[in-house]
C-alpha positions as CSV (number, residue, x, y, z in Angstrom):
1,X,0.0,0.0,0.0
2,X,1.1,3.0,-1.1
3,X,0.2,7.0,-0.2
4,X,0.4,8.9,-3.8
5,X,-0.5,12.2,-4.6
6,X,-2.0,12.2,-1.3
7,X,-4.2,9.1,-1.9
8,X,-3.9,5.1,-0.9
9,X,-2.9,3.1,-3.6
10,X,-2.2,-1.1,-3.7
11,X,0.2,-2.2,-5.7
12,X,4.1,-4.0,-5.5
13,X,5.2,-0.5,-6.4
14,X,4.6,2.7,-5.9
15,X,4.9,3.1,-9.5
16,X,2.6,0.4,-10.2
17,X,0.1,0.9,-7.7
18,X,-3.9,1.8,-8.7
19,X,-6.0,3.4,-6.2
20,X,-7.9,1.7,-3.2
21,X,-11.2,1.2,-3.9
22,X,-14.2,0.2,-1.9
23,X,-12.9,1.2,1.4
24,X,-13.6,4.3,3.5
25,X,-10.1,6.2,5.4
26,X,-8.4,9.4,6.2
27,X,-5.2,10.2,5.5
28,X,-3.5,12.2,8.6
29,X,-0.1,14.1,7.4
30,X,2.1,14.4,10.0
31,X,4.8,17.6,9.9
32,X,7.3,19.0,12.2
33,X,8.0,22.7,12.8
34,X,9.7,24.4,14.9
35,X,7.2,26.9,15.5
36,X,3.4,27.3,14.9
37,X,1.7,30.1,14.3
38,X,-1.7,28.4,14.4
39,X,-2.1,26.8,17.9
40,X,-5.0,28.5,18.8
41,X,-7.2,27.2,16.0
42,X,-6.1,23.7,16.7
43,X,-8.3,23.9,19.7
44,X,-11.4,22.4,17.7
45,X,-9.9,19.5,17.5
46,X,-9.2,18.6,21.3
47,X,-12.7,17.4,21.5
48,X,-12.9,14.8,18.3
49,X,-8.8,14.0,19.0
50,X,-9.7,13.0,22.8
51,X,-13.4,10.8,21.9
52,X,-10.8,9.1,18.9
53,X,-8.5,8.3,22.0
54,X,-10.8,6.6,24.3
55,X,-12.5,5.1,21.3
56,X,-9.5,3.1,20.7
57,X,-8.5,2.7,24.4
58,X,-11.8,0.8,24.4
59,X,-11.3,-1.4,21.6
60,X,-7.5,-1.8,22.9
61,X,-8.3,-2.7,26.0
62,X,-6.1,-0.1,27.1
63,X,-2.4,0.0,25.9
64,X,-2.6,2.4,23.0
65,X,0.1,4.9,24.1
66,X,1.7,2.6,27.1
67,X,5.4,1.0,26.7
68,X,5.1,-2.3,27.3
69,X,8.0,-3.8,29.4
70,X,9.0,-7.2,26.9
């Protein structure tokens, strides 16, 4: 599985791939910065980042985010 032109794509190859079909996903980019200028609109998303957290917490039975000690 491939990310191109910011869509998922299944293929051996990048190259090669054709796009996913018949599935429904988000794509989350993840960036670093040193500094943001845009902090305070990010707020809107606390609420629907936190209910995704304890969604999976539930499903996970709890270890999403935890090291585990092997």
């Amino acid at each position: 599985m491939w990310v191109v032109k910011d869509r998922l794509e299944v293929g051996k190859t990048a190259e090669s791939g054709t796009p996913l079909k018949g599935f429904a996903y988000i794509l989350f980019r993840i960036e670093r910065s040193q500094h943001r200028d845009d902090m305070d609109g990010l707020t809107t998303m606390n609420k629907p980042f936190d209910d995704s957290k304890t969604a999976l917490i539930s499903v996970c039975g709890g270890w999403i985010g935890q090291e585990h000690a092997s």
